[in-house]
N, C-alpha and C positions, 0 to 999 in steps of 0.2 A: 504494500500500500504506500504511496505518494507521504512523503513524510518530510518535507522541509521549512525551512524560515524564509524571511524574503531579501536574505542574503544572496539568495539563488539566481532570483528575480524579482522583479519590482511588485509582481501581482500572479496569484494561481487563477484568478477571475477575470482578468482584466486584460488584453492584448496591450503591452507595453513595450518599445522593445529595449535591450540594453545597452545603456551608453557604453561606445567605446572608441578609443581616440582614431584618429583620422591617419591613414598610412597610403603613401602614392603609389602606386604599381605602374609604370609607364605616364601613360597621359589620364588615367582613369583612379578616379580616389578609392577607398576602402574603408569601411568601419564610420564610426559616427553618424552621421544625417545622409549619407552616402546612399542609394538603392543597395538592398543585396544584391550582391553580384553574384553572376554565374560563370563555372570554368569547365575546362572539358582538359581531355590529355591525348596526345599523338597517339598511335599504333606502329607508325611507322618507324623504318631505319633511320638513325639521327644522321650518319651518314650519309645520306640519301637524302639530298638538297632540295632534290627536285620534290619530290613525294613530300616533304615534309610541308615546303613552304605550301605545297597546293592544299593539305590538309590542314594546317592552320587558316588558310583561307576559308575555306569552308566551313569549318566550327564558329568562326568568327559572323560568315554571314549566316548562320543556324543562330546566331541570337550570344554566344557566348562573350564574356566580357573579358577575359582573361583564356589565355593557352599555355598549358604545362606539355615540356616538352625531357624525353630522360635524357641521361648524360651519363653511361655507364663506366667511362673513360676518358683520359684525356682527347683522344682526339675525337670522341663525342662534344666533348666541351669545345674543342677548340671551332668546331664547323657550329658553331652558334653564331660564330660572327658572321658567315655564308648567309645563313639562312637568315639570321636577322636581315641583313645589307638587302637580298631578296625581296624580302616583305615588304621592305620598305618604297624597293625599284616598282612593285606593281602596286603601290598606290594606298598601300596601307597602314595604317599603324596599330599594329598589334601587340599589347602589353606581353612579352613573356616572362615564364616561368620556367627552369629548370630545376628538376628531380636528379638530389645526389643521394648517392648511397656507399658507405663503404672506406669514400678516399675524400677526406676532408681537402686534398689540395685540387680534387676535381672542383670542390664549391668554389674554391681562393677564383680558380682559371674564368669559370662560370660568373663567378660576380661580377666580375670585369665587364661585362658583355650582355647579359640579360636582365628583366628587372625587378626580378626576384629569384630567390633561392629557396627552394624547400632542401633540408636537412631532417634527418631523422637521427635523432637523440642517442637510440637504441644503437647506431653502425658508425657515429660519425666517428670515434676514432677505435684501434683495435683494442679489444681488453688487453692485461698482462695475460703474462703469461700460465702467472701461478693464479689458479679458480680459485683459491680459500682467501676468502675476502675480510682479514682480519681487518682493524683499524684502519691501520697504517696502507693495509693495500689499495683499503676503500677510498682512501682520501690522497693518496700515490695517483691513483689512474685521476682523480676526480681532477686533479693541480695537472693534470696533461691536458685534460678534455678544456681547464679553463685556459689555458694558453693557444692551444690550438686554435678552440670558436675567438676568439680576443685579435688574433691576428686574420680572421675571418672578418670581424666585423670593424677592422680596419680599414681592409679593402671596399666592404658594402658604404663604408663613411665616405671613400673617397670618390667612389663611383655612386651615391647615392643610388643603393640597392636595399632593397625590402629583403627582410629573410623571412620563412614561416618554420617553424619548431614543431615539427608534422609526429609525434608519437605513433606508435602501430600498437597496437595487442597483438601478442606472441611475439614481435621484436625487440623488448625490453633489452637491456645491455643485461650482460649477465651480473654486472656489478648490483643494478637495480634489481634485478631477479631477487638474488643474494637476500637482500636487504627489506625485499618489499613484496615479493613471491607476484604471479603473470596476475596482475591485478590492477583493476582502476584508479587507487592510490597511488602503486606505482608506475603506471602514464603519467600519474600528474606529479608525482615528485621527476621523473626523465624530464619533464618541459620545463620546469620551475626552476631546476639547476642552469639550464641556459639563459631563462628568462632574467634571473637577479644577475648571473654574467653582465648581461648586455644595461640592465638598469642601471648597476653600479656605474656603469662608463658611459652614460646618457648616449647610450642607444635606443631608439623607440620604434626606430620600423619595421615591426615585428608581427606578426601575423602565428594563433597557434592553431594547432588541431592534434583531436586523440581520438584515430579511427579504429575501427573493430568492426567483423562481420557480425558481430554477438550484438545485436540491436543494443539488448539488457548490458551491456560490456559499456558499447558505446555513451548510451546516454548517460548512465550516473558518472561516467570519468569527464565529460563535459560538464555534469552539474558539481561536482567535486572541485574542476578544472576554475569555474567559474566563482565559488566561494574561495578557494584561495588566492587567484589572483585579488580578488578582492578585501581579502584580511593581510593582504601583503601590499595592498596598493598598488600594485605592478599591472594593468586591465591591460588589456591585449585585444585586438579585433579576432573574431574565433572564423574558421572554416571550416564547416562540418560537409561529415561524409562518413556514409557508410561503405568501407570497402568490400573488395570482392563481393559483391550481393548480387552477383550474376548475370540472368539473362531473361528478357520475356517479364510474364506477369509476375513471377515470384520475385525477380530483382529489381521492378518496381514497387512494389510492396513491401519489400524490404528497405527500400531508399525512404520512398514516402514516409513511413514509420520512423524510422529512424532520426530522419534529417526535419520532417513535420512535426514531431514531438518537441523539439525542441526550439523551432523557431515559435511553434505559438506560446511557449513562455519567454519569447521575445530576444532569445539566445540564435547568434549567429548572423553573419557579415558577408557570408560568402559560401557558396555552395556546389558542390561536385558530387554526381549522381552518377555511380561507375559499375556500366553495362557491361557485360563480355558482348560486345556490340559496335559496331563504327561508332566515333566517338562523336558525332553528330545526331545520332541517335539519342543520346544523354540529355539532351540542350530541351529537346519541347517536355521530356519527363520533370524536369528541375522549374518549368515555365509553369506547369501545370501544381507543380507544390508553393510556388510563389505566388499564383493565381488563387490557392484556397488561402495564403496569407492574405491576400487583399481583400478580401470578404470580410473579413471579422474586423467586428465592431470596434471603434479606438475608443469613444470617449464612455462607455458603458462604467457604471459605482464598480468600486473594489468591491470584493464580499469575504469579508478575513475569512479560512476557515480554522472552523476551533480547535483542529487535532493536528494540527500542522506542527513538525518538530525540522532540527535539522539534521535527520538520521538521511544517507541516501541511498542506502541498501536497500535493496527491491527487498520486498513481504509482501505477499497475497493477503488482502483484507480475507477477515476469520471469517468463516460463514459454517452454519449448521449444515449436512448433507439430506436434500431431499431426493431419495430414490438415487438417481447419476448424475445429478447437480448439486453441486458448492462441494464444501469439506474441501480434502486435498485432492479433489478427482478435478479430471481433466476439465475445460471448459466444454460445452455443449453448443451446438449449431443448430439453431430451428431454419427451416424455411418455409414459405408459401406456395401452395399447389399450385400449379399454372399447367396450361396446357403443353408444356415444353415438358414435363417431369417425368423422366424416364426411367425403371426400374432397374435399366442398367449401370449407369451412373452410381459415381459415389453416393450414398444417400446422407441425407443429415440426420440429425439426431431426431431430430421433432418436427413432424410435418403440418404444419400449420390449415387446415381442411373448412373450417366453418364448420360444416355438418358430417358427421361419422361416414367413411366409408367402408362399408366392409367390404366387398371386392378386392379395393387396396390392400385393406389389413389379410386379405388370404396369398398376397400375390409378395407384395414387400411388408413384411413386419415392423412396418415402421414407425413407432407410436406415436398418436393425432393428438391434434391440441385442435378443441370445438368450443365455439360460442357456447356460453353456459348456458344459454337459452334450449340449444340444440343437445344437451348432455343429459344421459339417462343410462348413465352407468355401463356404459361399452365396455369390450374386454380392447386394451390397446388403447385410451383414449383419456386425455384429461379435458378437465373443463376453463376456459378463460372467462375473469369476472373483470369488471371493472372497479374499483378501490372499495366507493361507496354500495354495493350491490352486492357485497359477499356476506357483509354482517347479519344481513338476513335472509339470505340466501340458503334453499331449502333441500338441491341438489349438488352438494359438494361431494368431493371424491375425500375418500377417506385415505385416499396412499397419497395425491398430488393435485393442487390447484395451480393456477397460474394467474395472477392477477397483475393488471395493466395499470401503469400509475403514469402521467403528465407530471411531467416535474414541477413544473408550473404550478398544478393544485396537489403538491402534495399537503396530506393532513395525518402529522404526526400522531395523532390521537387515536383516528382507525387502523396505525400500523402496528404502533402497541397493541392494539387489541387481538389483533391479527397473527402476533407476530410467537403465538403456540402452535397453530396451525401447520399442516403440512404445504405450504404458499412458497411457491418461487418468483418473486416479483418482477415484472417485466418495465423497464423505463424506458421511457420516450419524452423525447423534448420538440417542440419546433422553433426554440432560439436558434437564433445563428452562428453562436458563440458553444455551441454543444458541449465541448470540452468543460468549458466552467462547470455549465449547468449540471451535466453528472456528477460534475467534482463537488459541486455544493449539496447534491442529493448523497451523497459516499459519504461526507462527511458527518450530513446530518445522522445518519442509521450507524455512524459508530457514535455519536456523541450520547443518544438515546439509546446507545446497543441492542441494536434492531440486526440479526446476525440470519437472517434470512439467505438464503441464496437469489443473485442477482443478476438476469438478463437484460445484456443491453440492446435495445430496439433502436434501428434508426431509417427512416426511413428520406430517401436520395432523389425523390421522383422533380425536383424542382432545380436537378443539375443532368447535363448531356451525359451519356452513357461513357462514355471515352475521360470523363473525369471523375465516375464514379469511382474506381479503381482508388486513387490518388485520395480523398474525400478519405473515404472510407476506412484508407490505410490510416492513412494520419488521425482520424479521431478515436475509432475503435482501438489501433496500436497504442496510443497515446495511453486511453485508460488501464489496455492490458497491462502495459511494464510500469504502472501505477503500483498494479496491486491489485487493480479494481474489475471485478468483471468475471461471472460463472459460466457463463453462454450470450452467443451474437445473436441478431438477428438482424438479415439487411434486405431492406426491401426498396425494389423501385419497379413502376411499372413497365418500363419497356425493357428490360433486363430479363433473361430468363433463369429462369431457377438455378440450372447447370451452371452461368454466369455466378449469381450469386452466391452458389454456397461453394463453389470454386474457390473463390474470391475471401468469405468468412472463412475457409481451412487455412486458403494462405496468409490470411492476417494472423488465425492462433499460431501457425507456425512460426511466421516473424518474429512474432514475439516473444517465441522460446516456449510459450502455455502447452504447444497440444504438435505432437509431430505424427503428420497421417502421410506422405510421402518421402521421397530420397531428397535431403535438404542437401544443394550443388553450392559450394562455396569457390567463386570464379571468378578472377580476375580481368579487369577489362581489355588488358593486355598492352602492351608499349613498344618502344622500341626495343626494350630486354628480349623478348618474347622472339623465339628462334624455331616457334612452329607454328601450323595455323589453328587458333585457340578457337576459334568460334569453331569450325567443322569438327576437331574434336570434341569440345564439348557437346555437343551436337548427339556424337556418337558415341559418347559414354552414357549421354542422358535417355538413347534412345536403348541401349542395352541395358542401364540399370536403373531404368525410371519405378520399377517396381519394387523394389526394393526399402519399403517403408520406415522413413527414420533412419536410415544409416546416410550420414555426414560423408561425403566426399568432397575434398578438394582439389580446384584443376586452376595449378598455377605457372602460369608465362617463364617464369624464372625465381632462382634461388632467393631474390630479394623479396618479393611477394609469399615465399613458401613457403618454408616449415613455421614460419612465423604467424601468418595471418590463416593459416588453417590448423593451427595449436589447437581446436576441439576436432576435428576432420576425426571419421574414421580414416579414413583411407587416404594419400595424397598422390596426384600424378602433378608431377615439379617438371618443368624444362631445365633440362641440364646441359645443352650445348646445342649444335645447329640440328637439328631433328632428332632428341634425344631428349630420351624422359627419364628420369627417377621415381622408384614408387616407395611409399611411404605405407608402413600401420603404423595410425597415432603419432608419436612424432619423430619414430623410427626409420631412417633408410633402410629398406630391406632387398632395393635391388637398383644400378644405377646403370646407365647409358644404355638405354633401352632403346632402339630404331623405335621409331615414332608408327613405322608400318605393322609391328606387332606390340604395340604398348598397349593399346585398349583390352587385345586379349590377356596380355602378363596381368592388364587389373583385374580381370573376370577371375584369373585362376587365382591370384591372391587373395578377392573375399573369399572364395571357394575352399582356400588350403585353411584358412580360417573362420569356416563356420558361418560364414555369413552371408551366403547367397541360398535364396530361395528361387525354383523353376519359377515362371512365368502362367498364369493362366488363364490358358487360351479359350 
């Protein structure tokens, strides 16, 4: 459950966003009164002058505000000036960004020359030698790491260059591991050691971010990220992203959630949505999460809520178990009957019917939720009441009710009464501001300890189908890595069922709540990337899309790898020009695989370990 002060943020009710100081990236500002901005990242060989300059072109007129480009070596760094000089020759001006990893004197080369730097905390210089991180070792490597970045942001002073302090989950240094174990405190102490670096020596164009495929990873290490800068005074303009999150509907739902939760508590300056996708593809998904920011309301009352602490560990609000809702059981997926609902199809938990069918109930067992009007004790079927109509209400179920409450007229008084019952309450709002409004009904029923099981209802029908996606991620996400929330329900009329409850599985998965398919953790791919990542992902996903619940990771190259698939069951790594590495867990267990037999070496891997199941046909 959501549990902070407003240290965090300015308001849990209120769209505010956070001040934070102003940093120039080329010709285009960042942070403060600034628009959020949007970035995208090459695919291409940095070598490769021609290719690059045309695809920074293109992301540029796809709407992007900034272009990151990698730099995996000197002479990657050094052909920056090519391609810059390029952009410049056909008419553009394109703020860039270069990705170092590894060789702090690649960033020195790169600063020179581009107008930002991202660095990662976790590689920028190499650990010692010796692992056992006593005192003396911990504060040895730390007096190197400060000397190094110090003659970094020497050079960014003389070339006026922006750096960003880009953290990974599962690239932590091992120094930070040591000390702080693969955790969102220690993201934020990795950026915070740079950050007071560069304060002390008034340096301030600084730009941070602490990405994670782990939505639940991601957010609390930004909302962590964000009270300490703030109790240290050092604020920083943030860039959020959720990496590796794939491809298609799952890796936008993934983005959305991730990177949507936290802009509507008013965090974040800059945004990168990373597809295993052309990196053009990125720009209308990050336009569409900035488009439900401009929706909500600015000048709407603050509404304190009363249980608010500054804990930021996720906890599931407590709920009593009715039947296979609330308690510690997964959450639950209702949906509405429509002429599209097919018994082949994934089905949802609770089919939403009006009136009992039995036919249905002989064909898919899928238990009905009926108008209490229409309920008369079906086998498979509960009854829905609306809040004031239960109390005296003559045909209730004795194992499950479901009762529909407007947040608007909630009345504490009939919930108490209510609240011995076997009742799984359904909420619905029609503010615009949704996110509050659940948030003030959550709070309410812990302040009154009202411990009911709690479905969230929301219904989409007054947005285009093409942004329901997007919507939907972000508010329903939002609440899940809250804490909040026992089952979805998402309704729009032009949407069919399949869409929707599609759509409700991949929200609980993003979330971390509820895993009913093979979760793909994928990188978007860059110039590291020495195979072609989209066609195999492709064809891993098409061999082990059944495979329900088991994590696999498919990453471009060794900077992206064993790091940022650290939950992965399974990892297929790029290890040189068509050559894969395969991973269990965070194990090398076979390396320079030809790329033309790697998908099969993964088959037999889950295989030798247990963990493929046939296909059924």
């Amino acid at each position: 459950m959501l549990t902070m002060n407003n240290s965090y943020c300015d308001s849990l009710t209120r769209y505010k966003r956070l001040k934070t100081p102003s940093v120039r990236i080329g010709n285009t500002l960042l942070g403060s009164s600034a628009p959020i901005r949007i970035q995208s990242m090459t695919n291409t060989k940095t070598l490769d002058t021609k290719a690059t300059v045309s695809q920074c072109i293109r992301i540029m007129q796809s709407g992007a505000d900034y272009v990151r480009i990698t730099a995996q070596s000197k002479r990657e760094a050094q052909n920056l000036a090519a391609i810059k000089k390029n952009i410049e020759e056909s008419g553009y001006k394109i703020p860039l960004i270069v990705d170092v990893h590894f060789n702090a004197e690649i960033a020195e080369i790169a600063a020179r020359i581009v107008d930002k730097v991202r660095i990662n905390p976790g590689n920028f210089i190499p650990a010692l030698k010796n692992t056992v991180y006593s005192d003396e070792n911990y504060f040895t490597e730390k007096s190197i790491l400060k000397e190094r970045f110090l003659a970094l942001i020497q050079i960014c002073k003389q070339h006026q260059t922006a750096l960003r302090i880009g953290s990974n989950h599962g690239s932590l240094s091992s120094r930070i591991l040591d000390r702080y174990g693969d955790s969102p405190v220690g993201m934020v102490e990795s950026v915070m050691e740079f950050l007071r670096i560069a304060h002390d020596v008034g340096f301030n164009d600084l730009v941070v971010s602490l990405k994670s495929s782990n939505t639940r990873v991601m957010i609390q290490a930004y909302r962590l990220m964000v009270i300490q800068m703030q109790h240290e005074q050092i604020t920083y303009p943030l860039h959020l992203g959720v990496t590796e999150a794939g491809d298609g509907e799952d890796g936008r739902i993934k983005s959305a959630l991730g990177i949507g939760s936290l802009l509507v508590d008013g965090v974040g300056d800059t945004i990168r949505v990373s597809l295993t996708e052309a990196p053009e593809a990125e720009i209308p998904v990050a336009q569409k999460i900035l488009d439900y920011l401009s929706r909500l309301p600015k000048n709407e009352q603050t509404i304190e809520l009363s249980n608010a602490t500054s804990d930021q560990a996720y906890a599931r609000r407590s709920s009593k178990p009715v039947l296979n809702i609330g308690g510690s059981q997964v959450p639950v997926v209702i949906a509405s009957l429509d002429a599209s609902f097919s018994v082949l199809e994934t089905p949802a938990d609770y089919l939403y019917t009006k009136k009992y069918i039995a036919d249905l109930d002989k064909i898919q067992q899928i238990p009905q939720i009926v108008d209490n009007d229409n309920f008369q004790q079906q086998p498979n079927a509960s009854p829905l009441f609306y809040l004031d109509k239960f109390g005296k209400a003559t045909n209730k179920s004795e194992i499950l009710n479901f009762i529909l409450i407007d947040v608007s007229q909630i009345n504490n008084h009939l919930l108490l009464k209510i609240e011995n019952n076997p009742v799984v309450f359904i909420i619905k709002t029609n503010k615009i501001h949704r996110i509050a409004a659940f948030r003030i009904i959550f709070d309410q029923f812990k302040t009154h300890e009202i411990s009911n099981p709690v479905v969230i209802q929301q219904n989409y029908n007054e947005i285009a189908e093409e942004q329901l996606q997007i919507d939907a991620s972000i508010e329903l996400g939002a609440l899940l890595t809250d804490g909040d929330g026992d089952g979805i329900w998402l309704k729009h009329t032009k949407a069919s069922y399949k869409t929707l409850s599609q759509l409700a599985f991949g929200i609980l998965q993003a979330s971390r709540m509820r895993m009913t398919k093979t979760e793909y953790i994928s990188c978007p791919s860059c110039g590291r990337t020495l195979f072609d990542l989209e066609e195999t992902t492709a064809r891993i996903k098409e061999a082990c899309s059944h495979l329900k619940g088991l994590k696999i990771g498919i990453m471009g190259c060794i900077v992206n790898g064993p790091g940022e698939m650290a939950d992965a069951d399974y990892g297929y790594v790029g290890s040189g020009i068509n050559q894969i590495s395969l991973y269990k867990n965070k194990e090398r267990v076979k390396k320079n695989i030809p790329t033309t037999s790697a998908v099969q070496e993964l088959i037999a891997l889950i295989k030798k370990n247990g963990d493929w199941v046939d296909k059924i046909l």
